[in-house]
N, C-alpha and C positions, 0 to 999 in steps of 0.2 A: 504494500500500500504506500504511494508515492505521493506527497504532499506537494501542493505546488505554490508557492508562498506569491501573492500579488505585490505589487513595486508598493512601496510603504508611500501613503499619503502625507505624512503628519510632520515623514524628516525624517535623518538619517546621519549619525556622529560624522563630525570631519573625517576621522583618524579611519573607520569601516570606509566609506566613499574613496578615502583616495587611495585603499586597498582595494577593495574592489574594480576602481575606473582601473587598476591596474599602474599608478603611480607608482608606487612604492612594492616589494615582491612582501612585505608583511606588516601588520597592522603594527608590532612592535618598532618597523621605522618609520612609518606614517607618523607616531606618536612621537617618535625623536624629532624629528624635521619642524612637527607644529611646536614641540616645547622647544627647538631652539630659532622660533623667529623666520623658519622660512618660508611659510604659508600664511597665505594674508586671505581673510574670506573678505568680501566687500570691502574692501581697502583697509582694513585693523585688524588687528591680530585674533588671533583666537586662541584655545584651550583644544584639546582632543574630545571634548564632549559636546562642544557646540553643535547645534545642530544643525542642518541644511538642507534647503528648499529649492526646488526647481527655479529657476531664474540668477542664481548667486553666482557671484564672478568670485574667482580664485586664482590668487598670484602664487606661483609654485616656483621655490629654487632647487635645482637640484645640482651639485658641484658649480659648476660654470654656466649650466642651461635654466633659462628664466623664462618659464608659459605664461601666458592668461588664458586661463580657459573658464566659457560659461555654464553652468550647471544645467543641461538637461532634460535630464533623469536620474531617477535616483535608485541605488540598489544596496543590499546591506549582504548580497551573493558575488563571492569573486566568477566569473563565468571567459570562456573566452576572450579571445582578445577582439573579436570584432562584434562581441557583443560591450567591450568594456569601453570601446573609441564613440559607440551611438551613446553613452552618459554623457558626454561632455563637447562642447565644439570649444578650440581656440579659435581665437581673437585676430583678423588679419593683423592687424600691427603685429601681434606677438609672433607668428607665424615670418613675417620679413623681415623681424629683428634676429631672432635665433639663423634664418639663414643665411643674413649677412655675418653673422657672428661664425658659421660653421665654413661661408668661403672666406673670412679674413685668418680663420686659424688652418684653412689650408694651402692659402697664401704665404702664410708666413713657414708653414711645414715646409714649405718648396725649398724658403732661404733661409732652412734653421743652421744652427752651428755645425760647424763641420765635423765629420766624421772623425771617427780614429784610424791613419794610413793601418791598411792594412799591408801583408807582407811584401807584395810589392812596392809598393809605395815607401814602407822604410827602406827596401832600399835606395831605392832613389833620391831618397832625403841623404841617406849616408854616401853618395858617389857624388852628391853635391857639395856635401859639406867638406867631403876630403879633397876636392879639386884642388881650392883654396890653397 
């Protein structure tokens, strides 16, 4: 006998949502991220109990990447992933910020620091250096 739970009306904890939408792979870092400041429900901060409603915007940092995404729908079930992308829609700005931000750090990949000569190349360094 399989129960089949309907999308909850009333609201749904931050810290379950953005396990569920599939932010976070467990509710235990959901709950780290909101108690250190980097989930902002409607532009203020929140707790991991706050609840949340269809319509609510959510600023999300995660390392270096920074979403807006609008809330939806709501679920309190982790379920695939392309059922977990229809909770939520980003934001176009947030959407052309992040991919300017992912071709400037591949830009910059192109002329990062130079490598370590590898075996040929020492010697090449050392047949320079002994010309002298």
């Amino acid at each position: 006998m399989s129960q089949v739970s309907a999308p909850p009306t009333n609201g749904v904890r931050v810290d379950v949502w953005l396990w569920a939408a599939r932010f976070f792979k467990t509710r235990s870092l959901a709950r780290q991220a909101i108690d250190g400041g980097r989930i902002d429900v409607n532009g203020a901060g929140c707790k991991p109990a706050k609840t949340l409603h269809a319509g609510d915007r959510l600023k999300i940092s995660r390392g270096e990447e920074r979403l807006e995404v609008g809330v939806l729908a709501l679920s309190e079930r982790r379920g695939p992933a392309s059922v977990a992308q229809a909770l939520y829609a980003e934001t176009e700005a947030s959407r052309v910020a992040r991919e300017a931000v992912r071709e400037q750090h591949r830009l910059v990949g192109a002329s990062g620091p130079p490598k370590r000569p590898d075996k040929q190349a020492r010697r090449e360094l050392r047949r320079l250096r002994d010309r002298r």
